[in-house]
C-alpha positions in Angstrom: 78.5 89.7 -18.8 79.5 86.5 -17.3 76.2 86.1 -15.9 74.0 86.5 -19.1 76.6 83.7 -20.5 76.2 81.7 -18.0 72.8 82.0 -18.8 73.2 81.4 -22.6 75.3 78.2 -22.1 72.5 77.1 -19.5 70.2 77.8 -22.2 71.4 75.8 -24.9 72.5 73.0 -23.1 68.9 72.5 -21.7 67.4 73.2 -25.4 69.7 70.6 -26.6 68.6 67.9 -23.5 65.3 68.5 -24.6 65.3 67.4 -27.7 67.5 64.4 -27.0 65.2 63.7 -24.2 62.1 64.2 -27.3 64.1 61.7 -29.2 64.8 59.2 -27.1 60.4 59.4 -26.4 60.4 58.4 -30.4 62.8 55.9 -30.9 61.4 52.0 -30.3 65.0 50.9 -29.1 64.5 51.4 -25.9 64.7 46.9 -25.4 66.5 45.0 -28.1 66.6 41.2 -28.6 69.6 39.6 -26.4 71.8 37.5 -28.2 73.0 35.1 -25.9 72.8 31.2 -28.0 75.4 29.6 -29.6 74.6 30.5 -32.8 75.1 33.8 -35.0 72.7 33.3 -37.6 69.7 35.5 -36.6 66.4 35.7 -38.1 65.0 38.9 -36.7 65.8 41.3 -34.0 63.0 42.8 -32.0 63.1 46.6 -30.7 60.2 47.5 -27.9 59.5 51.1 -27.5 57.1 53.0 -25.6 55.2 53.5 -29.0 55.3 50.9 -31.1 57.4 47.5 -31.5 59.5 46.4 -34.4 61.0 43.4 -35.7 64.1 44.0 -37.8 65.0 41.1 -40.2 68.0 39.4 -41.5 67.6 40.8 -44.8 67.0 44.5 -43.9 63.3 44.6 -43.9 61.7 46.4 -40.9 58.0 45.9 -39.8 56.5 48.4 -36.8 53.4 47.9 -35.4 52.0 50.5 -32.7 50.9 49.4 -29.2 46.8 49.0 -29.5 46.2 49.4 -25.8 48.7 51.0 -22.9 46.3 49.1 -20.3 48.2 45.8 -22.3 51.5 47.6 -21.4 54.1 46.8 -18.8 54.2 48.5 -15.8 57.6 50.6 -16.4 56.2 51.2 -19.9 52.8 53.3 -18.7 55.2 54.8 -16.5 57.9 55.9 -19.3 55.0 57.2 -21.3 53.8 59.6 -18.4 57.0 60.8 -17.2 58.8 61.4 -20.7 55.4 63.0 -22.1 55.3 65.3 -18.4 58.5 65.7 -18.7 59.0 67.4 -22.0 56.0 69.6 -21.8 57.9 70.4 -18.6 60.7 71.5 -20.8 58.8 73.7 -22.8 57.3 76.0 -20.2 60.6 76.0 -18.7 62.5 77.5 -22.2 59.4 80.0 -22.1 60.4 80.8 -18.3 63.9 81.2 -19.5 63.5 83.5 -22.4 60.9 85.8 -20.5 63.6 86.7 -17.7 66.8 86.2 -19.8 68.8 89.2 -19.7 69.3 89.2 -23.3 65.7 89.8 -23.5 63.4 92.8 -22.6 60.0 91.1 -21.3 60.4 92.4 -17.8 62.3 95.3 -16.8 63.9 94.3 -12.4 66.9 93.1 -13.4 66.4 90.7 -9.7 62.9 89.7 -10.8 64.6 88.6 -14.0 67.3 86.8 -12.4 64.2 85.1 -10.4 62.3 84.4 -13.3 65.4 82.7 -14.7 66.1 80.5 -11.7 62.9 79.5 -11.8 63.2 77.9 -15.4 66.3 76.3 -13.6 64.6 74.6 -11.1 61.7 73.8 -13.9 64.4 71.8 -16.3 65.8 70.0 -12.7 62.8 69.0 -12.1 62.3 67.3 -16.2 65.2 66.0 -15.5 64.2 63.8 -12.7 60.8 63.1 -14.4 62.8 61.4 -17.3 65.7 59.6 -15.4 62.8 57.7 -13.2 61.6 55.8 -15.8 65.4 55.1 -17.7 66.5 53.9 -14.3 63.3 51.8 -13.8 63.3 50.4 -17.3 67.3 49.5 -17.4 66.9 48.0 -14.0 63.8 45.6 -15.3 65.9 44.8 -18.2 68.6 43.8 -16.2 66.8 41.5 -13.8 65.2 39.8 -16.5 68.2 39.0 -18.3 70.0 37.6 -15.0 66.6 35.7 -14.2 66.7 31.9 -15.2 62.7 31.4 -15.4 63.0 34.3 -18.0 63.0 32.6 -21.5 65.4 33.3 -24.1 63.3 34.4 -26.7 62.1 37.2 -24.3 65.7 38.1 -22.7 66.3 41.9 -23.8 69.4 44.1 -23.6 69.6 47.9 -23.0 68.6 49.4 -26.0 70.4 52.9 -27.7 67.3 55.1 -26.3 68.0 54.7 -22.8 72.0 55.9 -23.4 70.4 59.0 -25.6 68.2 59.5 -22.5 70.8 59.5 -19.9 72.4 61.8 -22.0 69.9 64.3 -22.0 68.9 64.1 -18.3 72.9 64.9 -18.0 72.2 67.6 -19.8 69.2 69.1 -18.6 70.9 68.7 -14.8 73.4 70.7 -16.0 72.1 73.3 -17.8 69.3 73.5 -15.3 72.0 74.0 -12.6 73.7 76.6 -14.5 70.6 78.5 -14.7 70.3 78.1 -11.1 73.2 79.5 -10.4 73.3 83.1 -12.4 72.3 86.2 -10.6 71.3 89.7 -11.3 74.5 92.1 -12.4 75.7 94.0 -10.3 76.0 97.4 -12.1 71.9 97.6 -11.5 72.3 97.6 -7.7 74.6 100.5 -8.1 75.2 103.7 -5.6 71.8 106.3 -5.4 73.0 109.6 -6.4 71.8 112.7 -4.1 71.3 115.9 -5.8 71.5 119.1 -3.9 68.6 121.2 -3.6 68.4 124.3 -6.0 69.1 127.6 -4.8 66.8 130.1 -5.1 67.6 133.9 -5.0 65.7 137.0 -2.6 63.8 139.4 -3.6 66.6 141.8 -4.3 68.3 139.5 -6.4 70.9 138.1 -3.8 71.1 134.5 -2.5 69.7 133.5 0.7 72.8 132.7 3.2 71.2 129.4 4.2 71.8 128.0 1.1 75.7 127.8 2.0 75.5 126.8 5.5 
């Protein structure tokens, strides 16, 4: 028992790190305009995502425009695009993996080769999980230097936008419930004692039963 729920928290703790991680792929907030003058008064805020940019403005009105080449992009950007896609198609086969050798389930019948099976999906959602931290790390660390960097105009000085913290979240997630999966094991009521069965006696020819049998 406490292995299949180990496996069930596993489970939806990596089911709900994917679809952060799917979300944080959407959103276009993963660079926001820095406010860093003197004054308040702002005409429009700009959000870059790996799809599409956006200007927000004072009055509420928002105007997206998708990226017409990813040859144009940045370098982290490309990069964000491969990993996140990889890594959420990554997630997929791995909540496949997981339901095929879940104990809860009855695709396969070896309780070991289940528990395999399982630990495989583990090692799978580690795995996304790495794939999508690589480009959050890489993106948040270009954002930073570029803030901190004095030949960086204003205008084009960006903060950490709300999809990288959404992403972080969900790598947390997927490490975790990737571990978890990593760490159940088959039950040990299936590797139980073999039971012997003593051989049938069998009676003579005039109806009595052959001595050896009680040696």
């Amino acid at each position: 028992m406490a292995s299949a729920a180990l496996e069930i928290l596993g489970l939806i703790l990596c089911v709900f790190g994917t679809l952060l991680e799917m979300v944080a792929c959407g959103l276009p907030t993963w660079k926001v305009t820095a406010f860093i003058e003197a004054n308040i008064v702002v005409a429009q805020t700009i959000w870059d995502g790996l799809w599409m940019s956006c200007a927000v403005q004072s009055t509420g009105q928002m105007q997206c425009k998708i990226h017409d080449s990813m040859l144009a992009l940045s370098h982290d950007l490309q990069a964000a695009r491969a990993l996140t896609v990889i890594s959420s198609v990554m997630c997929v086969i791995g909540l496949m993996v997981v339901i095929a050798g879940a104990q809860c389930t009855n695709c396969m019948k070896t309780e070991s080769v289940k528990a395999r099976v399982v630990n495989v999906g583990g090692v799978i959602y580690i795995i996304s999980a790495i794939f999508v931290l690589v480009p959050l790390c890489w993106m948040a660390n270009n954002i930073i230097s570029d803030f901190y960097n004095p030949q960086v105009p204003t205008a084009k000085k960006r903060e950490i936008g709300g999809a990288l913290y959404i992403g972080w979240a969900a790598t947390a997630l997927l490490l975790l419930g990737g571990s978890m999966l990593c760490c159940s094991c088959p039950s040990s009521g299936s590797s139980g004692y073999s039971v012997k069965y003593a051989p049938t006696t069998r009676a003579t020819s005039n109806g009595d039963h052959d001595k050896r049998n009680y040696v």
